[in-house]
Gaussian input, Z-matrix of N, CA and C with variables (Angstrom, degrees):
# hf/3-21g

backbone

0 1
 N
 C     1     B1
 C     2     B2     1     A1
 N     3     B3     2     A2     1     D1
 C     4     B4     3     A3     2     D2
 C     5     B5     4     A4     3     D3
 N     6     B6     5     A5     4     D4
 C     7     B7     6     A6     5     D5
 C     8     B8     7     A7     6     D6
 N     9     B9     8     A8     7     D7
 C    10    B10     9     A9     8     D8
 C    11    B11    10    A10     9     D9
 N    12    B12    11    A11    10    D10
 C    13    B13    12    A12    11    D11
 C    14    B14    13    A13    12    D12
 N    15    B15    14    A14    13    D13
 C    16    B16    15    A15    14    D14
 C    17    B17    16    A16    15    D15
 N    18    B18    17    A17    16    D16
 C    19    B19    18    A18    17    D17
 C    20    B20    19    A19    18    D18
 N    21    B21    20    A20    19    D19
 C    22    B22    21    A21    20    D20
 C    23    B23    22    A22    21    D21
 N    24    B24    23    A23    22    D22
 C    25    B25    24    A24    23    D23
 C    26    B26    25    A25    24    D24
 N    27    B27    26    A26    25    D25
 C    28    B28    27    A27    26    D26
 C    29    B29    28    A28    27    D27
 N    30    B30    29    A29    28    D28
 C    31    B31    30    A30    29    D29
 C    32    B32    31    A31    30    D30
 N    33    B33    32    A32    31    D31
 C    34    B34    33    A33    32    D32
 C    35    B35    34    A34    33    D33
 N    36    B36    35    A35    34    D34
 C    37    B37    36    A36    35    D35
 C    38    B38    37    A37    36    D36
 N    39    B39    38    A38    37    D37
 C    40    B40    39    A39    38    D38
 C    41    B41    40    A40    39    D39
 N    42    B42    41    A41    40    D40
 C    43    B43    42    A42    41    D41
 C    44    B44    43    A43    42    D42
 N    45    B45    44    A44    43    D43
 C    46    B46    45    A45    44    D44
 C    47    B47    46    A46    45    D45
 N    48    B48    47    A47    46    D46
 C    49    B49    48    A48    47    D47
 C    50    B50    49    A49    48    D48
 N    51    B51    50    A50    49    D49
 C    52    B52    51    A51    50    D50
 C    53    B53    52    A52    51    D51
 N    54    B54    53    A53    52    D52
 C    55    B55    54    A54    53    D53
 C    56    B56    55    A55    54    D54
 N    57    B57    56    A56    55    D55
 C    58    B58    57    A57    56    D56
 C    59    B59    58    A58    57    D57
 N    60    B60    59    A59    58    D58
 C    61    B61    60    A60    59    D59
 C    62    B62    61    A61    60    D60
 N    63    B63    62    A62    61    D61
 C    64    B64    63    A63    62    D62
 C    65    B65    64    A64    63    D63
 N    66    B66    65    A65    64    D64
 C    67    B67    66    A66    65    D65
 C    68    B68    67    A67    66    D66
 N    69    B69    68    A68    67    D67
 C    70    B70    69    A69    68    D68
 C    71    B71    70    A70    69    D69
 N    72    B72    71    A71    70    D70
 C    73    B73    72    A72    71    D71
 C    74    B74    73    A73    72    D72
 N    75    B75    74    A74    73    D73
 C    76    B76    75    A75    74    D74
 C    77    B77    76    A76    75    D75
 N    78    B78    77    A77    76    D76
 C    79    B79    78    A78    77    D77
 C    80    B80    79    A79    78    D78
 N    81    B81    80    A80    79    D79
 C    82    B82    81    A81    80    D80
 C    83    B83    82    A82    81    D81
 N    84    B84    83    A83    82    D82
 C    85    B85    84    A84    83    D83
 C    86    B86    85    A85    84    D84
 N    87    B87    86    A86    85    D85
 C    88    B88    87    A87    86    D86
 C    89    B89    88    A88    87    D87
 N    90    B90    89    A89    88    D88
 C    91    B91    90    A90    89    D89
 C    92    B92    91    A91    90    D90
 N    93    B93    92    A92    91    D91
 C    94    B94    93    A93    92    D92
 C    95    B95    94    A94    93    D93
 N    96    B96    95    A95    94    D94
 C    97    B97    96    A96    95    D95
 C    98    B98    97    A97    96    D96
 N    99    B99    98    A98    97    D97
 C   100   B100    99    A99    98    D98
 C   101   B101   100   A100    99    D99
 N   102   B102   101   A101   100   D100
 C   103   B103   102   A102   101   D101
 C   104   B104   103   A103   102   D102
 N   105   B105   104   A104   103   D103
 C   106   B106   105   A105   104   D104
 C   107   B107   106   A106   105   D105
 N   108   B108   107   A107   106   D106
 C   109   B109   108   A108   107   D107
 C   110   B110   109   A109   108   D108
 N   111   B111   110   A110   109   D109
 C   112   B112   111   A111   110   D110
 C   113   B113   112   A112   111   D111
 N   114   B114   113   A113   112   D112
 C   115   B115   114   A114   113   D113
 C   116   B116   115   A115   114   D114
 N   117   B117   116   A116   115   D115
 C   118   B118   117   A117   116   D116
 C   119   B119   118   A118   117   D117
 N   120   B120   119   A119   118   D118
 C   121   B121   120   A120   119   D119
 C   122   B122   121   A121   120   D120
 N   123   B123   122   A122   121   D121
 C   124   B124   123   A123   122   D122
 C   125   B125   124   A124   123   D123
 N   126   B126   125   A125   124   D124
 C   127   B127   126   A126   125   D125
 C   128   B128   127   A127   126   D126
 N   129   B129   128   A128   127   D127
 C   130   B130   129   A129   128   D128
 C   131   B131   130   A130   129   D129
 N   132   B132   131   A131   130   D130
 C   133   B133   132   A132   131   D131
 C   134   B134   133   A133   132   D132
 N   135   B135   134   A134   133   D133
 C   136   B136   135   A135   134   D134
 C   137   B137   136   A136   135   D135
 N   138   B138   137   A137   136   D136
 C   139   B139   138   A138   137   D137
 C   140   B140   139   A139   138   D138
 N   141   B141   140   A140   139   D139
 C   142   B142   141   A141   140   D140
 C   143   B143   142   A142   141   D141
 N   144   B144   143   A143   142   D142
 C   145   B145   144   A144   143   D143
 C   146   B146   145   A145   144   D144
 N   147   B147   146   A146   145   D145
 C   148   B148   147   A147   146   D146
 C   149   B149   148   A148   147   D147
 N   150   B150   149   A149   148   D148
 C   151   B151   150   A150   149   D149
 C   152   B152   151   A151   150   D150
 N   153   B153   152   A152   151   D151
 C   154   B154   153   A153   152   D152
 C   155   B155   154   A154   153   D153
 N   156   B156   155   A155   154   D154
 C   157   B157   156   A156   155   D155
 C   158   B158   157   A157   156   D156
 N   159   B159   158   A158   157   D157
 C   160   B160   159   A159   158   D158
 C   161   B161   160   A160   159   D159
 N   162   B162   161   A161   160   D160
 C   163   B163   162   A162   161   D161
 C   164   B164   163   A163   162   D162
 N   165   B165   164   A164   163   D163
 C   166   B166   165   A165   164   D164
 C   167   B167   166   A166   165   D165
 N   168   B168   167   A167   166   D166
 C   169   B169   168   A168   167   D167
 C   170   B170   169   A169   168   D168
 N   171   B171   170   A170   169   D169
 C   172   B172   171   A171   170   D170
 C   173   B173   172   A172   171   D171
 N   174   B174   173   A173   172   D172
 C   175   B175   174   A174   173   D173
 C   176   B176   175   A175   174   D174
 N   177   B177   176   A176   175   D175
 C   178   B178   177   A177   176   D176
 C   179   B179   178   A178   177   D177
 N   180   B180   179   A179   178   D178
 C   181   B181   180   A180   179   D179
 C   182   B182   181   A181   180   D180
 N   183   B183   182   A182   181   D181
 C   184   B184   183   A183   182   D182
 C   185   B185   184   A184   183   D183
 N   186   B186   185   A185   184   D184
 C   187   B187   186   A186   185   D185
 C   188   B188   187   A187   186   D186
 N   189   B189   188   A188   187   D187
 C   190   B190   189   A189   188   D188
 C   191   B191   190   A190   189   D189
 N   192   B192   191   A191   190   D190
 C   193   B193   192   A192   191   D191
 C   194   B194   193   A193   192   D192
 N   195   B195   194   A194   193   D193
 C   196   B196   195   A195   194   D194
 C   197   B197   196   A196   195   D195
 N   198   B198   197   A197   196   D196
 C   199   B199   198   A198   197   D197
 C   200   B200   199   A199   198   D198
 N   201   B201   200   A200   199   D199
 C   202   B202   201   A201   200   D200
 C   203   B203   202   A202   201   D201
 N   204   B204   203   A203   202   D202
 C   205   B205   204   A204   203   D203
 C   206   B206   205   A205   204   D204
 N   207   B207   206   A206   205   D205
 C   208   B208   207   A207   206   D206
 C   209   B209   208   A208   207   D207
 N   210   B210   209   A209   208   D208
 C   211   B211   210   A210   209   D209
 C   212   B212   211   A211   210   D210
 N   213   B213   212   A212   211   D211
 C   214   B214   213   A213   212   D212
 C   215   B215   214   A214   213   D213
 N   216   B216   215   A215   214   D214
 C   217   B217   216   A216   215   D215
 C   218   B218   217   A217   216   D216
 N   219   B219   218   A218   217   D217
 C   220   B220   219   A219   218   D218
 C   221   B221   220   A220   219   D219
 N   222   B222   221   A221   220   D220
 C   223   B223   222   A222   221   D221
 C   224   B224   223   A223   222   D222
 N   225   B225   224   A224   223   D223
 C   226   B226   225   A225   224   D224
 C   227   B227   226   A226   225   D225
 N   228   B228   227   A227   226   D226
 C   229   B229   228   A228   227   D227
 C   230   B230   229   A229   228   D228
 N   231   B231   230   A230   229   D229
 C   232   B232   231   A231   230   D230
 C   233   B233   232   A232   231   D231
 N   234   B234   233   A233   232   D232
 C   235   B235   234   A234   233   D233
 C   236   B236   235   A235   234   D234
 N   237   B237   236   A236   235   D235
 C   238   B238   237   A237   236   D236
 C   239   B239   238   A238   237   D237
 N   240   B240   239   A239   238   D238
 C   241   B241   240   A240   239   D239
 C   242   B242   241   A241   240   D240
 N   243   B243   242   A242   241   D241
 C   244   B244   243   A243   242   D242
 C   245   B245   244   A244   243   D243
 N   246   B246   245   A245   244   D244
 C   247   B247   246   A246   245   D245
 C   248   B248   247   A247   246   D246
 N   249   B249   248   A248   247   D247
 C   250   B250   249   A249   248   D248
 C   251   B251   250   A250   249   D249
 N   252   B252   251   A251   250   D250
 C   253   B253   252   A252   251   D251
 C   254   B254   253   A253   252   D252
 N   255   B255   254   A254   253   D253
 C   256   B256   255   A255   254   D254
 C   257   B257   256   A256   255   D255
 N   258   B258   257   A257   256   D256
 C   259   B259   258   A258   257   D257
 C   260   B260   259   A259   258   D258
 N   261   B261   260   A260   259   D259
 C   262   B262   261   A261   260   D260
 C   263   B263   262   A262   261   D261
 N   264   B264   263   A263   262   D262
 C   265   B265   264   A264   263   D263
 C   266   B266   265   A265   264   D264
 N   267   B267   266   A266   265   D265
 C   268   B268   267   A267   266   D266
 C   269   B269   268   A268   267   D267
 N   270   B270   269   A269   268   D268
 C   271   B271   270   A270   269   D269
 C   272   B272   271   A271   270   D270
 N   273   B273   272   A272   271   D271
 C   274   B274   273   A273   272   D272
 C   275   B275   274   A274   273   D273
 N   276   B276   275   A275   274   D274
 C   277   B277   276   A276   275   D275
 C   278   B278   277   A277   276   D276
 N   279   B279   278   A278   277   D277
 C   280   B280   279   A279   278   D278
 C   281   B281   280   A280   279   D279
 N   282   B282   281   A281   280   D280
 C   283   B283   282   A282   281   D281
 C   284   B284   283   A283   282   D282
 N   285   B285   284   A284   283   D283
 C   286   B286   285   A285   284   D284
 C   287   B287   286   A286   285   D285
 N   288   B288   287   A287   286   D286
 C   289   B289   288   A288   287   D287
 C   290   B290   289   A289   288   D288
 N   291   B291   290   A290   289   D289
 C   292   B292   291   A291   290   D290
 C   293   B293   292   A292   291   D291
 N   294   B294   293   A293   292   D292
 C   295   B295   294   A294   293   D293
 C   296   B296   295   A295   294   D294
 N   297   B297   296   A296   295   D295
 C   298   B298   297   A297   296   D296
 C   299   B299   298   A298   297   D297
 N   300   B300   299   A299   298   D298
 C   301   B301   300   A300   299   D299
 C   302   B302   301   A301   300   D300
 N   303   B303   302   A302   301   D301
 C   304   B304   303   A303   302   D302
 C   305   B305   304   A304   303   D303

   B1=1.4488
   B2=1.5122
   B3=1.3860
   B4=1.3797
   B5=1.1014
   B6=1.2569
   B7=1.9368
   B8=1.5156
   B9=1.2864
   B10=1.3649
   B11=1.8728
   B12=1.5301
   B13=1.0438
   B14=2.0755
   B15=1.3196
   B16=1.5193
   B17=1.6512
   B18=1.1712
   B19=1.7458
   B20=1.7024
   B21=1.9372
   B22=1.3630
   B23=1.9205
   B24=1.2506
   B25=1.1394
   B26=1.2117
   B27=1.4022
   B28=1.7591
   B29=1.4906
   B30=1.0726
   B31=1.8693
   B32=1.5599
   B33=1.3927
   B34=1.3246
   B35=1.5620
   B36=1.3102
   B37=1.4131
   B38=1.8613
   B39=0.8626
   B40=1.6741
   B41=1.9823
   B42=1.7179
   B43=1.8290
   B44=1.1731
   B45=1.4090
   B46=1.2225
   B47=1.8433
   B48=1.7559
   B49=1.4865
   B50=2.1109
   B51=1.1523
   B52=1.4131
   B53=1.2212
   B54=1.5618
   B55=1.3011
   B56=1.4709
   B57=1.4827
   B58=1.7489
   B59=1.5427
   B60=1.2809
   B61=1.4054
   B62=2.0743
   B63=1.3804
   B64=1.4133
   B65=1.7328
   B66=1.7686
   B67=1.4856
   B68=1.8962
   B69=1.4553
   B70=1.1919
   B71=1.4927
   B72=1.6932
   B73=1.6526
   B74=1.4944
   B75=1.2348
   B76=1.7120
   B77=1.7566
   B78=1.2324
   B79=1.1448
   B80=1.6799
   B81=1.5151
   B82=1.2357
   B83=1.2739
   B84=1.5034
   B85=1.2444
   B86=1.3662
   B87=1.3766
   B88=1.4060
   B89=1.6590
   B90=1.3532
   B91=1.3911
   B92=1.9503
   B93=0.9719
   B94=0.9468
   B95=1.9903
   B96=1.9068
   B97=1.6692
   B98=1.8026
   B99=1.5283
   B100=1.1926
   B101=1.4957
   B102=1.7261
   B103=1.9112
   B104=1.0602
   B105=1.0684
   B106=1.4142
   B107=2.1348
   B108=0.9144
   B109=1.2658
   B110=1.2894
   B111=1.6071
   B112=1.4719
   B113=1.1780
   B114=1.5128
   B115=1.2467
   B116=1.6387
   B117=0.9158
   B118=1.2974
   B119=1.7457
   B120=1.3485
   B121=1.3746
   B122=1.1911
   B123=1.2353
   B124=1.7413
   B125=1.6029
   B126=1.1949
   B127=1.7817
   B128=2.3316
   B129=1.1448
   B130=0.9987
   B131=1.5937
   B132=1.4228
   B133=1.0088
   B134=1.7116
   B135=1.0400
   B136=1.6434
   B137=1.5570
   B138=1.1017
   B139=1.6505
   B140=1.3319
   B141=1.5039
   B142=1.6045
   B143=1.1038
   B144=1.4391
   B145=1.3663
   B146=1.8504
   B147=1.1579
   B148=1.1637
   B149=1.8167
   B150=1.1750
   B151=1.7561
   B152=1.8149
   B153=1.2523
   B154=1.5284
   B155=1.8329
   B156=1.2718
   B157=1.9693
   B158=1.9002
   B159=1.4927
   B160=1.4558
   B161=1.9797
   B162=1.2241
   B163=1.4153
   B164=1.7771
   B165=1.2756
   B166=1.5600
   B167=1.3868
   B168=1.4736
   B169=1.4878
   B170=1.4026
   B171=1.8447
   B172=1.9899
   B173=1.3680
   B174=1.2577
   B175=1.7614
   B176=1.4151
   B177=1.1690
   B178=1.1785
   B179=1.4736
   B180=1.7149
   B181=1.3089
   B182=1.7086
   B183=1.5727
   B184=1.5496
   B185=1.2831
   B186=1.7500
   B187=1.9385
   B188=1.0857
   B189=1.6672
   B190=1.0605
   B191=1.5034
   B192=1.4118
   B193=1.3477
   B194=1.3898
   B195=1.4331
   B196=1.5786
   B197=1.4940
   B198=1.4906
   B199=1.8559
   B200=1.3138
   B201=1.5972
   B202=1.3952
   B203=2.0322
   B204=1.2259
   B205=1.2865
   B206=1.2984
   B207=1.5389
   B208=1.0938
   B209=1.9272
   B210=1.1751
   B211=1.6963
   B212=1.4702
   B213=1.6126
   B214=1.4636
   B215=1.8606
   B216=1.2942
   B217=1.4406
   B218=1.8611
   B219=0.7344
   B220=1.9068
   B221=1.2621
   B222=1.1856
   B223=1.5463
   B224=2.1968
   B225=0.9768
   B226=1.6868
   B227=2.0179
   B228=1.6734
   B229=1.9442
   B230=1.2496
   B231=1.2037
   B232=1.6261
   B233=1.4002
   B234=1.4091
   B235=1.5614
   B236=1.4697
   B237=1.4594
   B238=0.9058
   B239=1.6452
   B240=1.1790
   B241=1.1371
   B242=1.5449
   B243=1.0514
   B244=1.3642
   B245=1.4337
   B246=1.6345
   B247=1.7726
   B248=1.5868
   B249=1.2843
   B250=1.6252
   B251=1.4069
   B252=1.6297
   B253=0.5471
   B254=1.9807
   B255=1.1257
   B256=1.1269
   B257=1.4128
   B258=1.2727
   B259=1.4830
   B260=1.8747
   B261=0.9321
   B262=0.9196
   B263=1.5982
   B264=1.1662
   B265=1.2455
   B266=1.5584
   B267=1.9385
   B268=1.9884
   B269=1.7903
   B270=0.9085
   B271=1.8401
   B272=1.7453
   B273=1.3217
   B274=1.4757
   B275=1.8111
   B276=1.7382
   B277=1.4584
   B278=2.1326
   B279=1.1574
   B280=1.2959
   B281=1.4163
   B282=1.3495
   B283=1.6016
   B284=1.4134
   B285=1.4572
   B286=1.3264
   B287=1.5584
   B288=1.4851
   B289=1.8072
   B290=1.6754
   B291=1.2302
   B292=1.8953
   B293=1.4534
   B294=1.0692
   B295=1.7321
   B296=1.2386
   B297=1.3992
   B298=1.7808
   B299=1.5156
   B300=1.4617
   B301=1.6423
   B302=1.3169
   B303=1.3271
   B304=2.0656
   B305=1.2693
   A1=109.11
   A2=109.95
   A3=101.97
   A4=131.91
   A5=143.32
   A6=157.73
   A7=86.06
   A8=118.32
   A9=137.24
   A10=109.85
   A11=108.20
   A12=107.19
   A13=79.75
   A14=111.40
   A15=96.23
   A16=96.18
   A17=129.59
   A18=117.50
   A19=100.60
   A20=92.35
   A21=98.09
   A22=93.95
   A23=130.08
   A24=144.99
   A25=108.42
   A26=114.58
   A27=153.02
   A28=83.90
   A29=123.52
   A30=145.08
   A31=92.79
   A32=122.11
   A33=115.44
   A34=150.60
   A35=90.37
   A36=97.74
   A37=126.74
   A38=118.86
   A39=123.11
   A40=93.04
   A41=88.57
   A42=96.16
   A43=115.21
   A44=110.01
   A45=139.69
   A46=104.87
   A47=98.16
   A48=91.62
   A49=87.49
   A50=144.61
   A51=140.16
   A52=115.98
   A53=130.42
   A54=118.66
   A55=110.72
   A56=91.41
   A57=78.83
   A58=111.24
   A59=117.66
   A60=114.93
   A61=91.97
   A62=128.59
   A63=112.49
   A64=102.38
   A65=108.11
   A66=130.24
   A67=108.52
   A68=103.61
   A69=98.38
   A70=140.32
   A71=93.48
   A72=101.89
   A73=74.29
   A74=165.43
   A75=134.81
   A76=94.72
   A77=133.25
   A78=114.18
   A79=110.17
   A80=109.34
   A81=113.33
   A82=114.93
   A83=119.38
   A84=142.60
   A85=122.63
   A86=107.45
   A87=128.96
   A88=99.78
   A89=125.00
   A90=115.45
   A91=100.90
   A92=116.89
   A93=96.49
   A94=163.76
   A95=77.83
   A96=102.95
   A97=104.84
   A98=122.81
   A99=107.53
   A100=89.05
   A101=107.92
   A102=108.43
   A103=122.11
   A104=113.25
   A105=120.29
   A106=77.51
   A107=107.79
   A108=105.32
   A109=114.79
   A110=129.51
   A111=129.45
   A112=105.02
   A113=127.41
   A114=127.24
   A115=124.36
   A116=154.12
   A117=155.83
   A118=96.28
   A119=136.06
   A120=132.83
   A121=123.62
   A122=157.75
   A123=151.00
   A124=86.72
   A125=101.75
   A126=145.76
   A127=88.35
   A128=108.62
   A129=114.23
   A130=147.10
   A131=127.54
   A132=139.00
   A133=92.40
   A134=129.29
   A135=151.80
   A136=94.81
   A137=138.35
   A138=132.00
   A139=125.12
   A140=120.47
   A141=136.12
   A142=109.82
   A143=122.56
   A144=127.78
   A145=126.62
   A146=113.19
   A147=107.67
   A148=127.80
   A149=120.02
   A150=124.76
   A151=110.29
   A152=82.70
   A153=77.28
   A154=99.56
   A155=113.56
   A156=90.85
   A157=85.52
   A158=103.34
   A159=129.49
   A160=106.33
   A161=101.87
   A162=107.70
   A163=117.22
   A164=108.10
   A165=113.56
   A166=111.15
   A167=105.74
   A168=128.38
   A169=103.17
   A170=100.97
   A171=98.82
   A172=70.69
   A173=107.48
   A174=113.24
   A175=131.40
   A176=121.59
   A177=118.24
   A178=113.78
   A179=126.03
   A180=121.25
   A181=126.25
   A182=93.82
   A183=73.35
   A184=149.67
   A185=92.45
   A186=107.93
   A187=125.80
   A188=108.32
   A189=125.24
   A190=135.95
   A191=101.70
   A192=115.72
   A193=106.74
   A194=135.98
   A195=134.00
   A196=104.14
   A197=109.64
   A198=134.73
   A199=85.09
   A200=129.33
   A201=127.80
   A202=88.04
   A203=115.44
   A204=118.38
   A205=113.14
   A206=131.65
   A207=116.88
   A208=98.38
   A209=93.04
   A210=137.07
   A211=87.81
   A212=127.58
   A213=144.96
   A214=110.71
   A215=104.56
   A216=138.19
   A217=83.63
   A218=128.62
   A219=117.97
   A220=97.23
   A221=131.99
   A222=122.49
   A223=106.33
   A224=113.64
   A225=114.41
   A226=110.99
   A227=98.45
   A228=85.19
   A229=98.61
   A230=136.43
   A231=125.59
   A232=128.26
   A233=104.30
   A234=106.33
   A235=95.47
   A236=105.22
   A237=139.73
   A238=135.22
   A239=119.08
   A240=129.98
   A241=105.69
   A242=128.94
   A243=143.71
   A244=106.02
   A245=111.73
   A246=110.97
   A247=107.13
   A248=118.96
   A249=122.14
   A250=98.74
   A251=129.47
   A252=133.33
   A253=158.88
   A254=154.05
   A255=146.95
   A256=104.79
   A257=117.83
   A258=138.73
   A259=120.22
   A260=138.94
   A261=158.46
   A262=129.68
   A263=127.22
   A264=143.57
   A265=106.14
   A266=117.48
   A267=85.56
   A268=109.06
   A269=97.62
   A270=101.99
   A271=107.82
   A272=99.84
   A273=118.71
   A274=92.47
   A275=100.35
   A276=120.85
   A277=104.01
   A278=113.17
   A279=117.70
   A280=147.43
   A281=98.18
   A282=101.62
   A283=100.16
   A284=123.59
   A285=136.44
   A286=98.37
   A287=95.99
   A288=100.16
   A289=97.97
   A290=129.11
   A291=128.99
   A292=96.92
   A293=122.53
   A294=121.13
   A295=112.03
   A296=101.34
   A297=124.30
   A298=116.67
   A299=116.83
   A300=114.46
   A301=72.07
   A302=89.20
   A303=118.86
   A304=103.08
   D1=136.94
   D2=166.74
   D3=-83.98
   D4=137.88
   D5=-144.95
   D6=-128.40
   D7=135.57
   D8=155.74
   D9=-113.42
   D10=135.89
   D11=-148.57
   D12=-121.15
   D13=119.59
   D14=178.34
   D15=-115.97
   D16=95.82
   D17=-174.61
   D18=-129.69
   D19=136.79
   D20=-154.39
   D21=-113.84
   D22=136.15
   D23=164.24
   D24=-40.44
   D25=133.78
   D26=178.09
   D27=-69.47
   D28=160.82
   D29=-174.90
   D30=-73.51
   D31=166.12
   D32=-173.25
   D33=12.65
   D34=37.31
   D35=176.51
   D36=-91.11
   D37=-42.30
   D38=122.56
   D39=60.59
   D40=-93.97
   D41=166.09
   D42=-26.55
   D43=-80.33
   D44=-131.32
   D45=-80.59
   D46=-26.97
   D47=-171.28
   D48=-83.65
   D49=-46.87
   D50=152.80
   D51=-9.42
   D52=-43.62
   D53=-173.59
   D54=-99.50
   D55=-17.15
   D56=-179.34
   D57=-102.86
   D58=20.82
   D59=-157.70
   D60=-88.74
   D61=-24.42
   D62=-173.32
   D63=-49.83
   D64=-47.80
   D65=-169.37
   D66=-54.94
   D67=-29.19
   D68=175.16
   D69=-105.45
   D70=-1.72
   D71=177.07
   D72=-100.43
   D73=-27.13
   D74=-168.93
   D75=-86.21
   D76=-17.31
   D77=169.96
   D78=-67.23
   D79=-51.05
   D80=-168.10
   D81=-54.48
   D82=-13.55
   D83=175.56
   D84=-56.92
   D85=-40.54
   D86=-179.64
   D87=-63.42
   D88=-36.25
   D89=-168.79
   D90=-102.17
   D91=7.96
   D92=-175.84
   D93=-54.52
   D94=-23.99
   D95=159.56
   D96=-76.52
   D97=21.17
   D98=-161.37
   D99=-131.36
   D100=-26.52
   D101=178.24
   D102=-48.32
   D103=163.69
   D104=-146.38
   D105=-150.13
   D106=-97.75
   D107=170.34
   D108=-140.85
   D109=166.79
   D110=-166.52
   D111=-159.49
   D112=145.96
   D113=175.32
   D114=179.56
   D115=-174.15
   D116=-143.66
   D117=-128.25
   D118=126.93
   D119=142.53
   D120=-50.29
   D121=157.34
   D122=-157.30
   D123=-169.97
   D124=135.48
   D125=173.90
   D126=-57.67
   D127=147.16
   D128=117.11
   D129=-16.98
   D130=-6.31
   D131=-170.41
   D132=-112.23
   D133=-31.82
   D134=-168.28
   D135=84.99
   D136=3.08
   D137=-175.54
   D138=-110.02
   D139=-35.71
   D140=172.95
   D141=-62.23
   D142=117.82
   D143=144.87
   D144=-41.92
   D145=91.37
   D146=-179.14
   D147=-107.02
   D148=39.46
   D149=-159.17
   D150=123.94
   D151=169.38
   D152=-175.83
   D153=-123.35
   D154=162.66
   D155=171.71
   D156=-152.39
   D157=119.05
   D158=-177.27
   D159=-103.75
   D160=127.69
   D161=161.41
   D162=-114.99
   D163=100.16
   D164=-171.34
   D165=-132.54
   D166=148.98
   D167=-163.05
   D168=-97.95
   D169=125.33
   D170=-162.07
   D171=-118.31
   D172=174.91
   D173=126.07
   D174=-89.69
   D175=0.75
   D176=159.17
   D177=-162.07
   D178=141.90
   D179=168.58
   D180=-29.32
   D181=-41.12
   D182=168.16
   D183=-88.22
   D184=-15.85
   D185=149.32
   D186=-30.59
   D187=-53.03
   D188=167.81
   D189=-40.48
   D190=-68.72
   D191=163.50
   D192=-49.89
   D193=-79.86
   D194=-178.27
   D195=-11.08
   D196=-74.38
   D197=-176.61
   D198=-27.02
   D199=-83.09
   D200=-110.87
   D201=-89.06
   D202=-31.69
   D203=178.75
   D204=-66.31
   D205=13.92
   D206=-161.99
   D207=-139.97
   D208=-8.11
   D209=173.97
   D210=-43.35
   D211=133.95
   D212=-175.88
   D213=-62.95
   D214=-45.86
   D215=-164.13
   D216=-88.93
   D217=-48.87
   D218=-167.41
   D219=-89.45
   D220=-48.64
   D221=-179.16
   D222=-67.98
   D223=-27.62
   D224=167.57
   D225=-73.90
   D226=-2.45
   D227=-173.52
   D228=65.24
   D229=42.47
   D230=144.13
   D231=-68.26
   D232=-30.44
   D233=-178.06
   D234=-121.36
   D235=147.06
   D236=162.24
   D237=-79.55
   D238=-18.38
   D239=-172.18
   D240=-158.30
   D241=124.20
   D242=-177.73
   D243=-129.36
   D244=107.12
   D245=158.30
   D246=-102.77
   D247=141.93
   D248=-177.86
   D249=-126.61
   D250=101.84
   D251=138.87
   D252=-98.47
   D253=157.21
   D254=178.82
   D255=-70.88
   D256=126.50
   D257=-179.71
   D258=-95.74
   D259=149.75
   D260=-160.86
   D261=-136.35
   D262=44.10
   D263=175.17
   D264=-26.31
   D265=65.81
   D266=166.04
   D267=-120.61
   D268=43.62
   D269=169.62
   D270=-157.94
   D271=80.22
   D272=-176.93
   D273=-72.13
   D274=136.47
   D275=166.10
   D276=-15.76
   D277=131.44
   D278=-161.88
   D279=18.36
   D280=37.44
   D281=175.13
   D282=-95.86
   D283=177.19
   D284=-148.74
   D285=-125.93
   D286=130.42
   D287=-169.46
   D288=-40.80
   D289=-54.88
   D290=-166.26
   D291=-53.57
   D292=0.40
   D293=-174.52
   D294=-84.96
   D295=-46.52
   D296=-163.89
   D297=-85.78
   D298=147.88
   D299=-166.40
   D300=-116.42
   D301=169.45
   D302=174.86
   D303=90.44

């Protein structure tokens, strides 16, 4: 199943997510035949790192959960807010809304 991971940065973390970020793209690494998509949240400014939001394939929510708690950036208190939810893939990169169920 796919897990969408929406987790939003603690106030000044800025530094801190920079130094730990080698630790967290080689973790993210570990799932990678499993990404789904990955990427950085950005400020309003289009430049600030603000959260991160992951779409990854568990077998189960609580895989999930285990994984993400064990995450470089969540075990340092980088984020502040973590929603884990189950994702739903029904409008894959150029298919046509009459394509898609849900």
């Amino acid at each position: 199943m796919l897990v969408c991971f929406h987790l939003v940065d603690a106030p000044g973390m800025t530094e801190k997510r920079t130094e730990i970020r080698p630790a967290h793209r080689e973790y993210l690494d570990t799932k990678k035949d499993d990404m789904f998509c990955a990427g950085p949240l950005i400020a309003d400014d289009g430049e600030t790192p603000i959260g991160s939001m992951l779409v990854v394939d568990f077998p189960s929510i609580e895989a999930a959960r285990a994984w993400i708690s064990e995450e470089p950036f969540t075990k340092a208190g980088v984020y502040d807010m973590a929603k884990i939810t189950i994702y739903k893939n029904i409008w894959p990169k150029g298919a046509n809304v009459a394509d898609t169920a849900g």
